[in-house]
N, C-alpha and C positions, 0 to 999 in steps of 0.2 A: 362242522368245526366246533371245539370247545373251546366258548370265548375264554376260559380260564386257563387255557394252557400256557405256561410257561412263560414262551414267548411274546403271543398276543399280551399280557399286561407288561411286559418288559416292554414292548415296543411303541406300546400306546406312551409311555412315561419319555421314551427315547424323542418319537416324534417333538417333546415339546423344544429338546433343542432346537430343530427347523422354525418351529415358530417364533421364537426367541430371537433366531436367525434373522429371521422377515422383519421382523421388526426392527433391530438394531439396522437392517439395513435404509430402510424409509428415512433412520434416523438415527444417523450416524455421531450424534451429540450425544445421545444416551448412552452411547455403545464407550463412546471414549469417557460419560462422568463416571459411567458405572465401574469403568476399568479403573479409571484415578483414585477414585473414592475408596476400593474395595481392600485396597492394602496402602493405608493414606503415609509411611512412613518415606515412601518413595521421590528421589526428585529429580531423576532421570530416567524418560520413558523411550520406548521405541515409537515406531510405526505404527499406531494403532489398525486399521485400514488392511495392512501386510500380514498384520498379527494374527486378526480376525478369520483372512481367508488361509493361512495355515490353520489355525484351531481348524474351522470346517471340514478340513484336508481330513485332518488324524476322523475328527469325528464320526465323518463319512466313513472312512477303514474302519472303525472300531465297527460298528453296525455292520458291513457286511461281513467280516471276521466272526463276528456273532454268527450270524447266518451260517455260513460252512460249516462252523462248528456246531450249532445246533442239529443240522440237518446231516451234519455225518454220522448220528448215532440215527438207526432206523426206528421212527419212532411209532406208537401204537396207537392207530386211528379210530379204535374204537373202545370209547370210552365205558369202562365197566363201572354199573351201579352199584352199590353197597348192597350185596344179598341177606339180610337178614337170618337169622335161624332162631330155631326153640331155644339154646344156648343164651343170644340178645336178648331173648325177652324176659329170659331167668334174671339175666342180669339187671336190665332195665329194671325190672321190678326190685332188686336187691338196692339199685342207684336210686332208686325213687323216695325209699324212708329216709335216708341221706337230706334229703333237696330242702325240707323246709329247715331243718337244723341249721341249714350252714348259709340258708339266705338268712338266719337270723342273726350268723354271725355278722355278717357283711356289714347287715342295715347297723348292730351295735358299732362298728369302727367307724359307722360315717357319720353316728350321730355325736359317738366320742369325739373324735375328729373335730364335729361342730362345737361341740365343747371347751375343748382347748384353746381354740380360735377366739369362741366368745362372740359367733355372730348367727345369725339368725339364718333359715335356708337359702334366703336370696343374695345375700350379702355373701355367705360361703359358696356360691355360684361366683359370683363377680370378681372372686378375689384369687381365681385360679392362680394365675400369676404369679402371686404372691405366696403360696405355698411350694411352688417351682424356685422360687428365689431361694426361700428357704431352704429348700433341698440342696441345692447347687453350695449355697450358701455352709452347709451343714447342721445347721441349726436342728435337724432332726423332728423340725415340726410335721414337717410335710410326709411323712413317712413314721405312719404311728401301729406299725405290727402289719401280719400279713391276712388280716379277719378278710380283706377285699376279696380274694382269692377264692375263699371259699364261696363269696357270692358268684362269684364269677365260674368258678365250677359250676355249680350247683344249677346255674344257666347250661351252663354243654351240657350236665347231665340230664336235665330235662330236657332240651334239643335231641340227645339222643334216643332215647324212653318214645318222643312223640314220632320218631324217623321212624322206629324200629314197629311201633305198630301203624304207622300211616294215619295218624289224627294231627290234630290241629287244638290250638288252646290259645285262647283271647287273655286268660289270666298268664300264660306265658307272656305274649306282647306287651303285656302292662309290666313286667318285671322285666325285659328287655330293655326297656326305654327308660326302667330305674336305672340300669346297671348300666348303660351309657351314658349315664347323667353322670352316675357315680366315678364310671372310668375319665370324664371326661375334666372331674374338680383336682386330677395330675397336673391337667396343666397341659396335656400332651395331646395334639388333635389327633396327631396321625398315628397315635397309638387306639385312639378311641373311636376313630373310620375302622380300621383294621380291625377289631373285637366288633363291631358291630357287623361290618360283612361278613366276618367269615363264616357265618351262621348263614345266611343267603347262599354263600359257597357250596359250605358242606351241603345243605338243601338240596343242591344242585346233583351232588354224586350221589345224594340214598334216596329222591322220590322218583317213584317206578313211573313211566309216562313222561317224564320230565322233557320237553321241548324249548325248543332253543328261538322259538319262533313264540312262547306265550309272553302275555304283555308281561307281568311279573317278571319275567327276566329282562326289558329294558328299562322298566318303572322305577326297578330298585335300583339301580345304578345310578339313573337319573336323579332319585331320590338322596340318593346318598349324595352325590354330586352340591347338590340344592344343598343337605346337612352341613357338607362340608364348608361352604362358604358361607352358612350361617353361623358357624359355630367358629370360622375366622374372625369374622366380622366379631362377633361375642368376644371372642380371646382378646382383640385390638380396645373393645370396649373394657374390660379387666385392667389393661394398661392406662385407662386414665382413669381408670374407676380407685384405682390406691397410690393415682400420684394425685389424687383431688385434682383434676386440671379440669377445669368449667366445661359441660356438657355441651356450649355452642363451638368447643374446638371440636369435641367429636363430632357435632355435627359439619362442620367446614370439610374435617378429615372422610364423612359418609360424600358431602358432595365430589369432593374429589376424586375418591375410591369409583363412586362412580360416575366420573366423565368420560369421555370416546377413548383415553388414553392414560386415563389416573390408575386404573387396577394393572392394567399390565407392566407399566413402569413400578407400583408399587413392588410386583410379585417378581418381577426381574429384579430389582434392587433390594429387596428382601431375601433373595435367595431359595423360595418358595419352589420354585421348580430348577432342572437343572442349569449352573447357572458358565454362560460361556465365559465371559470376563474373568472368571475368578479361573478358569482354565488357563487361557492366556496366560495370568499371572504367573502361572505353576510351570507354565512350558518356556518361558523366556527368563525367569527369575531363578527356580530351581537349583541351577546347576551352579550360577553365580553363587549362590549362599551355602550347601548344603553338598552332600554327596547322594548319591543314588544309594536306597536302600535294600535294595538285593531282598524282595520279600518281606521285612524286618516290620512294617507296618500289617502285615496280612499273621503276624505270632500275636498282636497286641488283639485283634480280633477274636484269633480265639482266647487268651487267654482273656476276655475280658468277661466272658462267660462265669469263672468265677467270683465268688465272692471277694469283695473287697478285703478283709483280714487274711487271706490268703493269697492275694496277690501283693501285699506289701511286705512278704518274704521273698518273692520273685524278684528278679532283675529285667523286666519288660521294658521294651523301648515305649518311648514319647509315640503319644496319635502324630497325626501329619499336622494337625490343627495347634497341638501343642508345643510343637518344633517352629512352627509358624510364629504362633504370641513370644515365647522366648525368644524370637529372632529379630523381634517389633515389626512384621512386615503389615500388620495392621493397628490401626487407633484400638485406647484401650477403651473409649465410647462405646464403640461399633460392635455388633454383634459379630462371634464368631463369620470366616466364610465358610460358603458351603462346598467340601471338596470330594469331590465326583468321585467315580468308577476311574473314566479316565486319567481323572489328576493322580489318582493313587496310583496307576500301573505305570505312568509317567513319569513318577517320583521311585519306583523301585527298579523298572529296568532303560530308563531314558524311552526314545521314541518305539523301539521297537516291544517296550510293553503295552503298549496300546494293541495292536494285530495278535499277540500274541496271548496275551490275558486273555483279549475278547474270546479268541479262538477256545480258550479253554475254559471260560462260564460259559459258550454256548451249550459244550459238551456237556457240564456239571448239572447246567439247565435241563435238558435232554433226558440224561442218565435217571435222575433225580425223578422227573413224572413220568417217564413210563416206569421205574419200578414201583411207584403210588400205586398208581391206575391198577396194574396187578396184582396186587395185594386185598381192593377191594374192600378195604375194612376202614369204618368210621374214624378212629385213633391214628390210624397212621393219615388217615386224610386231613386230624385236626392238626395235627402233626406238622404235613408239608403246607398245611394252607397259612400257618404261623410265618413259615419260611419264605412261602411266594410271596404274603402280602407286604412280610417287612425285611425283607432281604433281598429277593430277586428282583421286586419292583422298582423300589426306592433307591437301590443303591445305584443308580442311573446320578441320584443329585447327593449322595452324602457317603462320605468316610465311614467303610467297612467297620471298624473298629464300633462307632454308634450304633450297627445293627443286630447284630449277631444275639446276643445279649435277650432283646425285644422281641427277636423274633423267636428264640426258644420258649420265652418267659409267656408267650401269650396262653401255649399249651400243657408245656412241663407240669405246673400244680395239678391241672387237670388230671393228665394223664399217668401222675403219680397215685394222688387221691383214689383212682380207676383202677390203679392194680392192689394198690392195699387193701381196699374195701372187698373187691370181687375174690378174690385171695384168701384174705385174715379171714373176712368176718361170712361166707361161703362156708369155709371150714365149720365156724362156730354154733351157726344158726343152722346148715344143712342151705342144700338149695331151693331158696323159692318157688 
């Protein structure tokens, strides 16, 4: 089995409904403050209890919908490695005088970056947050040119240089772990797990021998795992680190996160994973406020792929999030909710977009990696592994329209950099 196919990480993400399930069911207090809280304009509710085991209903369909549809395209059980040629190593060799150039751009926009700011390295750690605000914000701090990119190439292109001749490099690891520092001072976790696996990934399709059974493929998981809830923990810390609020609250907030039921209630009512309440909401409230939008949320998706100055000549509809806040269905305190796969196919074709959707990302899912896998070649695998991690995974707990975007962006510079280079400057110099 290839743990990364498709499916397997979609389902892993799907299962955490069930668990969410389990829970809310032991305790059914949760399940109704989560639902009150989540859209707090409200002041006539239903059946909470009734509601619940409808959501479950559609849920369950949605997932096996997936299944048929997945498993009606015949899919291809044997996963092809990346075959290297004399061609890669020309290359490789041509990507190599590239790599220290362009990490040197990188290192100048983060240290400009710390500049701006006016803070020291630790302090421009802590204060992630706060350049996320600003972005949202507009203020333009948080977003100072696109030097990052090139460090972040400059990382695939050494990843692919060391695939294509089967070596290893300890001075790679140490600039790995800059550029995850680096990706990670956005603001954004789960862009910065996603840039750091997909390297593990790709790993996975070009090293000859490759077993599914060595500890390096459950370590790193595991590992990443471990990252990720450290560098939650970190983000939460960031949040009281630029509202000055006394370190014995963070610590009050560390014992709670961890007691027998502090993190799980935190990460259901955070929205962290997929989150049912805020389904509910969408399936009983929807129709009262709003009309079904016949797809209209699935054009804001892609267009959103574009650059902003040209999408404010467009006529694009409202995300489903922003139809929401205009309609006050939640406090303007309260973070965004988080609106699923199925809230969205719920919101454009009523109930029977849930079986029907599903049916057709199974397909999309399917179609989508067995033509990778055939193809065989490094770039189209940085390519769909952009797509799997922050598209096909995730969009189990968040609004299409936030992924698409992220998910192109992890690879595009890359793989643009890779044809001008090998292209232009081939031509100029002659082949290595």
């Amino acid at each position: 089995m290839d743990i990364y196919e498709p499916i397997n990480l979609f389902a892993f993400f799907y299962y955490t409904y069930f668990f969410a399930a389990l829970f809310y069911i032991s305790d059914l207090s949760a399940l109704e403050m989560h639902f009150h809280h989540l859209f707090s304009k409200r002041v006539i509710f239903p059946n909470v209890s009734i509601l619940f085991k409808i959501s479950l209903f559609y849920i369950i369909i949605g997932y096996i919908s997936f299944l048929f549809g997945y498993y009606s395209i015949s899919i291809n059980q044997n996963v092809n490695i990346v075959q290297f040629s004399k061609s890669d190593q020309n290359k490789a060799d041509l990507l190599d005088k590239f790599i220290p150039f362009f990490i040197i751009i990188g290192l100048i926009n983060y240290f400009y970056a710390m500049y701006i700011y006016g803070q020291n390295p630790i302090q421009f750690l802590l204060s992630t947050n706060e350049r996320m605000i600003a972005h949202i914000r507009g203020e333009g701090k948080s977003v100072l040119g696109y030097g990052y990119y090139f460090l972040f190439s400059a990382l695939y292109f050494w990843h692919y240089k060391l695939m294509v001749y089967n070596k290893k490099s300890y001075l790679f690891y140490v600039f790995f772990f800059i550029g995850g520092i680096i990706y990670f001072i956005y603001g954004r976790l789960t862009l910065t797990l996603t840039f750091l696996f997909s390297f593990f990934i790709l790993s996975r399709y070009c090293s000859k021998g490759f077993s599914v059974y060595s500890k390096k493929h459950f370590l790193f998981p595991f590992g990443m795992v471990i990252l990720a809830i450290s560098l939650y923990v970190l983000r939460i810390f960031s949040n009281y680190y630029i509202l000055n609020v006394k370190i014995t609250a963070y610590w009050d907030f560390i014992k709670y996160f961890l007691s027998s039921s502090g993190a799980i209630r935190y990460i259901l009512y955070k929205g962290n994973i997929p989150s049912i309440p805020a389904y509910m909401n969408i399936y009983y409230f929807w129709e009262k406020d709003f009309n079904f939008l016949f797809g209209k949320s699935f054009i804001m998706t892609i267009t959103n792929i574009l650059p902003s100055r040209i999408k404010s000549f467009l006529d694009t509809p409202l995300t489903i999030v922003s139809m929401l806040k205009e309609a006050g269905w939640y406090g303007g305190d309260r973070g965004n909710p988080t609106i699923s796969l199925l809230s969205e196919l719920y919101v454009n074709l009523s109930w029977a977009g849930i079986p029907i959707g599903m049916f057709l990302a199974g397909i999309i899912y399917s179609i989508s990696y067995t033509y990778v896998i055939k193809k065989k070649n490094y770039w189209f695998y940085l390519f769909y592994i952009g797509i799997l991690l922050r598209f096909f995974t995730i969009i189990v707990k968040v609004e299409s329209s936030n992924l698409l975007s992220n998910a192109i962006w992890l690879s595009l510079p890359t793989i643009l950099l890779y044809i001008i280079i090998t292209k232009f400057f081939t031509k100029c110099v002659g082949t290595p």
